[in-house]
N, C-alpha and C positions, 0 to 999 in steps of 0.2 A: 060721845067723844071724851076718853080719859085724857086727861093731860098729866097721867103719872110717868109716861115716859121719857121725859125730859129732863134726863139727868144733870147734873152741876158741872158733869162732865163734856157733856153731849153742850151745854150752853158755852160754857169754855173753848171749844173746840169752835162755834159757829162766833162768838166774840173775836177770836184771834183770824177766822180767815177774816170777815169782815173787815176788821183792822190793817190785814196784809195786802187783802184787794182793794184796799179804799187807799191806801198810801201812795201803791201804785199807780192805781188809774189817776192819784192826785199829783202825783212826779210827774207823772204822763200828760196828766193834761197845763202842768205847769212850765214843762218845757216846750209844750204847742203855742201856747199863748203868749211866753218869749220869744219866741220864734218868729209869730207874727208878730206881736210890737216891734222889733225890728224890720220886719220887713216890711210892715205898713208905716212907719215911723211915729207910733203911737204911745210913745216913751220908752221906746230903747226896748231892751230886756230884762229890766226892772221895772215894769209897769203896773199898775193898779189892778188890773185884772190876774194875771200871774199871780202877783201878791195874795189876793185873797187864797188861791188854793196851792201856794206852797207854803206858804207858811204857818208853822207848825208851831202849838204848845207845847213846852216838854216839863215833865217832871222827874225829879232827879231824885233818886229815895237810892241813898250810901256813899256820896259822897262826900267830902269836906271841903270846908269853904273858900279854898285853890284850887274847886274844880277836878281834884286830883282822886280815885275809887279810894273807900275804905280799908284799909290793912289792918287783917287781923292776924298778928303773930303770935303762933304757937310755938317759937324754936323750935321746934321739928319740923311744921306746915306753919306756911303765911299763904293767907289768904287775900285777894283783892274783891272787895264785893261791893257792885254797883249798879245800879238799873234806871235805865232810863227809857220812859215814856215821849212819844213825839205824836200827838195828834193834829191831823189838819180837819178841812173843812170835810173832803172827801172821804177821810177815815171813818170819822163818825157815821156820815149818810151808808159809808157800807157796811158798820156793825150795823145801824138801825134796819138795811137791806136783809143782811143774813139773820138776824133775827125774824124778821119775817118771814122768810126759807123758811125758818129753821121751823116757826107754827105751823106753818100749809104743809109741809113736809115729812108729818107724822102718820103713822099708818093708820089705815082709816076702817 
């Protein structure tokens, strides 16, 4: 079993679905469980359970400290550059899921 074909590439690619199906199933399952809390009257739609899986870390890498993207002007081109990370509970468990794919999924 080589494990040389597991490019930087190949792991990039299984990190970002992860991340994109983890968000979603975690939106997803954040808006089920508001859905119940309300309709079981178990604190509304902001309840304790929701909460755990919408709520999301974020990291902010280029903006300034109003919140506002980075402007870099070149009198000819301005540029806005800004990125922002939002992880929840469910994001993570789906890179750790795709990562896993991504081991068993190599040709054998």
């Amino acid at each position: 079993m080589s494990r040389g074909n597991n490019s930087i590439g190949k792991i990039i690619i299984f990190i970002m679905l992860g991340l994109v199906f983890g968000g979603i199933l975690g939106e997803s399952l954040g808006w089920l469980f508001g859905y119940l809390g309300t309709l079981m009257n178990a604190g509304g739609e902001d309840n304790v359970v929701r909460n755990f899986f919408v709520k999301a870390w974020e990291v902010k890498l280029g903006y300034t400290e109003d919140g506002n993207p980075l402007l870099i002007d070149l009198y000819m081109l301005k540029f806005d550059v800004g990125f922002t990370l939002r992880l929840n509970i469910v994001s993570i468990i789906g890179v750790v899921s795709a990562l896993y794919m991504m081991k068993w999924s190599a040709d054998r």
